[in-house]
TIPA-243740 format. One record per residue: x, y, z of N, C-alpha, C in turn. Coordinates in steps of 0.02 Angstrom, whole numbers, plus 50000, padded with zeros to 5 digits. Layout:
// TIPA-243740
REC    nu    nv    nw   cau   cav   caw    cu    cv    cw
REC     X     Y     Z     X     Y     Z     X     Y     Z
...
//
This chain:
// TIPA-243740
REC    nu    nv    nw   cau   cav   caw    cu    cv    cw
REC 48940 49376 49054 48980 49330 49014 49052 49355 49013
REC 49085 49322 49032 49166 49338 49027 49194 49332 48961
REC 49247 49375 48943 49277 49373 48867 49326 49336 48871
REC 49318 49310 48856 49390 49243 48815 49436 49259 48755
REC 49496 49291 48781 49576 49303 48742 49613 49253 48737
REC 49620 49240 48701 49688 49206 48650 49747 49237 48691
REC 49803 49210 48719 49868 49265 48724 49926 49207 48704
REC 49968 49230 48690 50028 49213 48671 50063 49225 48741
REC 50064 49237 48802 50087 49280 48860 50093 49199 48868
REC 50149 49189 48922 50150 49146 48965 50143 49144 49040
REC 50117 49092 49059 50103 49115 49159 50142 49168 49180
REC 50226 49125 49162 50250 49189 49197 50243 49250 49198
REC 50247 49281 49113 50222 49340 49091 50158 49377 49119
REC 50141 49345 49133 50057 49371 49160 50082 49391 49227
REC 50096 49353 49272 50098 49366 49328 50165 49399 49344
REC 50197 49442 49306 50253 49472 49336 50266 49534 49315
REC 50168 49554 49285 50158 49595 49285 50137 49671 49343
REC 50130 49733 49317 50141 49758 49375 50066 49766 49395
REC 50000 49717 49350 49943 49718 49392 49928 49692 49427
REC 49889 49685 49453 49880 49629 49501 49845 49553 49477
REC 49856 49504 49482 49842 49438 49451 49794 49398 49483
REC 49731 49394 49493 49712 49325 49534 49705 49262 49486
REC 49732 49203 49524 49725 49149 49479 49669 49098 49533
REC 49657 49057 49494 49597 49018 49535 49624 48955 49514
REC 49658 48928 49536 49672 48827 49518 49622 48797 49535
REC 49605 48747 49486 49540 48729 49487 49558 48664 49466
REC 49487 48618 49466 49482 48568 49435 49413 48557 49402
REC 49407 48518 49339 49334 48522 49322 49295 48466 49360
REC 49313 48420 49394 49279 48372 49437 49262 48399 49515
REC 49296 48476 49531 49283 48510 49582 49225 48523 49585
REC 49189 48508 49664 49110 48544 49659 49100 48623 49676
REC 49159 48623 49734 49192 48687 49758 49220 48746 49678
REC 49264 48707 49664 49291 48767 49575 49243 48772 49558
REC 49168 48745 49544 49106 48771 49508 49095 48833 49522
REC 49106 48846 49590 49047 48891 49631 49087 48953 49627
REC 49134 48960 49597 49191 48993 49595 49161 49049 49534
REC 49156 49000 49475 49135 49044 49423 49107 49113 49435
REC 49048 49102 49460 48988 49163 49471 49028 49215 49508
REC 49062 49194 49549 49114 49240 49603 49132 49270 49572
REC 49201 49242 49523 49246 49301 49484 49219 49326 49424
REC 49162 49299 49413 49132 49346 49362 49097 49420 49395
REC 49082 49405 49446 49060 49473 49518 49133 49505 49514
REC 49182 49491 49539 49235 49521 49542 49256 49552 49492
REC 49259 49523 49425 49296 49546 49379 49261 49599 49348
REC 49172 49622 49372 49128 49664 49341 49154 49728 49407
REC 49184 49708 49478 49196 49754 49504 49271 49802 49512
REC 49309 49757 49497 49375 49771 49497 49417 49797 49414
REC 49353 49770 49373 49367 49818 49298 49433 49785 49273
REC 49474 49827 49256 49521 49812 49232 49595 49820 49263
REC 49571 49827 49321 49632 49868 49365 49646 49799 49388
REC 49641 49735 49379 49662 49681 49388 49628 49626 49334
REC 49692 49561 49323 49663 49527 49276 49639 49448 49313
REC 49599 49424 49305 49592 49353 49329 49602 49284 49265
REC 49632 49249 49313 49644 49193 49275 49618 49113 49299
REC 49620 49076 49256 49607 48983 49275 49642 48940 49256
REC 49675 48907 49312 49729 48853 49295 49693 48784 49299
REC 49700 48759 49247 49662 48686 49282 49729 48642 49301
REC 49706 48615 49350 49777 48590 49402 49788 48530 49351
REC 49755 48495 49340 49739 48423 49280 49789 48420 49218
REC 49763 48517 49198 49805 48503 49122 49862 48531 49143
REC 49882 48575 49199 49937 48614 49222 49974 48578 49293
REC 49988 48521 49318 50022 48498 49368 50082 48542 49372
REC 50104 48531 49335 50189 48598 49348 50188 48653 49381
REC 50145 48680 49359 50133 48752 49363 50079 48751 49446
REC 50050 48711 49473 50014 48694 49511 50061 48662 49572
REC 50100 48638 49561 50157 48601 49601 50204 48658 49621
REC 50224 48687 49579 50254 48765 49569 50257 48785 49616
REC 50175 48832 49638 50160 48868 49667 50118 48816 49764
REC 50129 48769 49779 50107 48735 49826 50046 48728 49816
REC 50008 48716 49771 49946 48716 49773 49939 48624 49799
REC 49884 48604 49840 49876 48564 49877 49801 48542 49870
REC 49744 48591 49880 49690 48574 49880 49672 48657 49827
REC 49605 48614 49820 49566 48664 49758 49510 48668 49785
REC 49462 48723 49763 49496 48799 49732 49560 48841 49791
REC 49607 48852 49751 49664 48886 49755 49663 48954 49746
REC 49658 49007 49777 49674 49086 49746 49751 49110 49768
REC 49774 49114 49716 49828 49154 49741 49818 49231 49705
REC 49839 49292 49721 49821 49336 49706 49930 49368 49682
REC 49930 49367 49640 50005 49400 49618 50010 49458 49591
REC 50072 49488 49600 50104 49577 49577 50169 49578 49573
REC 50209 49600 49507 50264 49598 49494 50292 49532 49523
REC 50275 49446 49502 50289 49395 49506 50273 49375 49580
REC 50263 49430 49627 50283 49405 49683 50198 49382 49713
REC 50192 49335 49759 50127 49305 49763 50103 49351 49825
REC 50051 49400 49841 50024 49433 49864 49967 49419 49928
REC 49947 49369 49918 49892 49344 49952 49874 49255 49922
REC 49842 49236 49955 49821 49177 49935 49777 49136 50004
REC 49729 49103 49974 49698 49057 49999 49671 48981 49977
REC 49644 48945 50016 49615 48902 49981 49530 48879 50004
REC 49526 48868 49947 49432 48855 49955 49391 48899 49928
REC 49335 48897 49931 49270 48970 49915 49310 49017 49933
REC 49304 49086 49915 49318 49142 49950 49250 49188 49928
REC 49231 49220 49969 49188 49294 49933 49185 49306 49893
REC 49167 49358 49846 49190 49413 49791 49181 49481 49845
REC 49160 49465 49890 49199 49524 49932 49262 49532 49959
REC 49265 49480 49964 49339 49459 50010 49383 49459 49958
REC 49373 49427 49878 49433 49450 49853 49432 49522 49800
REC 49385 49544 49812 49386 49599 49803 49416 49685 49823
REC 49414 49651 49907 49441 49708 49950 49531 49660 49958
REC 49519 49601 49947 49600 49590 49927 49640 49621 49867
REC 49594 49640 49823 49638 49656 49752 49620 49730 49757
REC 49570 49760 49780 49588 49824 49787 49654 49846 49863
REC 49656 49816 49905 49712 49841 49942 49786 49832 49896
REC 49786 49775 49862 49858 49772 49819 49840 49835 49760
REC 49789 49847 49753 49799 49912 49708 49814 49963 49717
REC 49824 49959 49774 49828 50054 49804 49908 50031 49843
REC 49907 49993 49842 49981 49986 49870 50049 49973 49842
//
């Protein structure tokens, strides 16, 4: 079960931090963003705290989704100190973004 924080932080704030950020743009009518869940809940039990994950829903967030080129969903972009690090679109692993967020950690 993932913990759910309250933050006062804004996107930007989050992501221009010096951890590493994955965000997942999503949609709730996505069949693909479903499958997503179970993933970063794998990831986020492997990568601890040495990175934070996040969920944009593209729906309630167009700006912020337009922003960043997001086009099709699920979206990962992976960010560090604002700057966007990696990114894909579609399913990904929790291996694949796993050994993505540990290479931005050591680097």
């Amino acid at each position: 079960m993932c913990e759910i924080k309250v933050m006062a932080q804004t996107f930007s704030d989050i992501i221009n931090g010096n951890k590493p950020v994955l965000v997942d743009f999503y949609a709730d009518w996505c069949g693909p963003c479903r499958m997503m869940k179970p993933i970063l809940e794998e990831v986020k039990q492997k990568v601890g705290d040495s990175a934070t994950i996040i969920k944009i829903n593209v729906d309630n967030n167009p700006a912020t989704a337009q922003a960043y080129h997001v086009s099709g969903i699920p979206a990962l972009l992976i960010f560090k100190n604002g700057e966007i690090k990696w990114r894909q679109a579609g399913v990904v692993p929790a291996r694949e973004l796993v050994k993505q967020l540990q290479n931005i950690i050591n680097n």
